[in-house]
N, C-alpha and C positions, 0 to 999 in steps of 0.2 A: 807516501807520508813524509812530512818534511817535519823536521826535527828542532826545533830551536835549543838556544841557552838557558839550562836550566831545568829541561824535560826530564824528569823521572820516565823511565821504562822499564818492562819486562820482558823479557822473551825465554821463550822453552827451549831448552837442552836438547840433543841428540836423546842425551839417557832420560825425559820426560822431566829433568828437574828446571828448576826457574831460575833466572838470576838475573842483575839488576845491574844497571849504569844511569848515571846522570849527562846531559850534555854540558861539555862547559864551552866550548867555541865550535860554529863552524866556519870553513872557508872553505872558497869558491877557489881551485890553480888550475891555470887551462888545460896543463897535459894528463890532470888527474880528473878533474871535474870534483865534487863536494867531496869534502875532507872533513869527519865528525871527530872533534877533537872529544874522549869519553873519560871517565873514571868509572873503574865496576864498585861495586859494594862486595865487602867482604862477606858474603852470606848467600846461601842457595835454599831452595826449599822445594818440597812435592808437592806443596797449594799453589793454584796462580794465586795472585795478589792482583784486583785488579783497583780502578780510580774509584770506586762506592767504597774499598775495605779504608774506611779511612784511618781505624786505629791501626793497621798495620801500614800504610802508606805513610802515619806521624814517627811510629818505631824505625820505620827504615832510614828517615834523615838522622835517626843518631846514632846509626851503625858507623862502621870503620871502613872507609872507602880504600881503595887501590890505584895510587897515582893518576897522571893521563898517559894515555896514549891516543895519539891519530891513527884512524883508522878510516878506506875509501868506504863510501856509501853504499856503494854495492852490496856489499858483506854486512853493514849493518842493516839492511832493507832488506835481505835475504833473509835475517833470524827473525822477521815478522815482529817488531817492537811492538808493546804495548804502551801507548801512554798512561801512567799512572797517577800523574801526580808533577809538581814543581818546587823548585829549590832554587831561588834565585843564586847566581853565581858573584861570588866576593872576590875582589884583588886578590886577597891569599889565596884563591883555590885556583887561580891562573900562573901560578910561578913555573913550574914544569911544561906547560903550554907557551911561557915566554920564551922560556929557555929554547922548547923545540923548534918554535918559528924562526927564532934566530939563525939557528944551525939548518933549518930548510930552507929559510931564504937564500944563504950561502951555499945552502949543495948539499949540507954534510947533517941534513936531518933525513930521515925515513918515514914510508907510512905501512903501515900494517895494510895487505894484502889479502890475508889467510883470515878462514870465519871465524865469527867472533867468540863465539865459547871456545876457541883455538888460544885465547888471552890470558 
């Protein structure tokens, strides 16, 4: 599953709970291959949620999301995303994502390795 800007998803917990990130960028680096640039949502629950709940998929864009972080693809395709839903991505939700490309293009940015409920 390939993931664009803006995808709402789910995925299930080790401990059966759910939880939630947005894509805000991805990029293709040759020695890493896709890099999903994410922000989680501050919130977990014991219902999936899936793209039919619409009034819980409208409640979830006005939660309080958790910065970005880049993370390899691998690890997010291992937690079995759900596509839920979409949120187009704004200038302002990229500032933290400008900041990190910066600092990776020159060396001195990282990418998240370890799975993703590990964030």
């Amino acid at each position: 599953m390939k993931l664009t800007p803006g995808d709402l998803c789910s995925f299930r917990r080790s401990n059966g709970h759910w939880s939630f990130f947005r894509v805000l960028a991805v990029d293709e680096v040759p020695q890493l291959g896709v890099i999903y640039s994410l922000e989680k949502f501050d919130v977990h629950t014991t219902e999936p949620v899936s793209s039919k709940d619409v009034d819980d998929v409208k409640e979830l864009k006005t939660l309080p999301r958790k910065g970005h972080f880049p993370i390899v693809e691998a690890r997010v395709l291992e937690a079995s995303p759900d596509r839920i839903g979409h949120m187009p991505v704004a200038a302002d939700d990229l500032q933290g994502y400008a900041i990190w490309r910066k600092a990776f293009d020159a060396g001195e940015g990282g990418v998240f390795t370890i799975p993703l409920e590990d964030i």
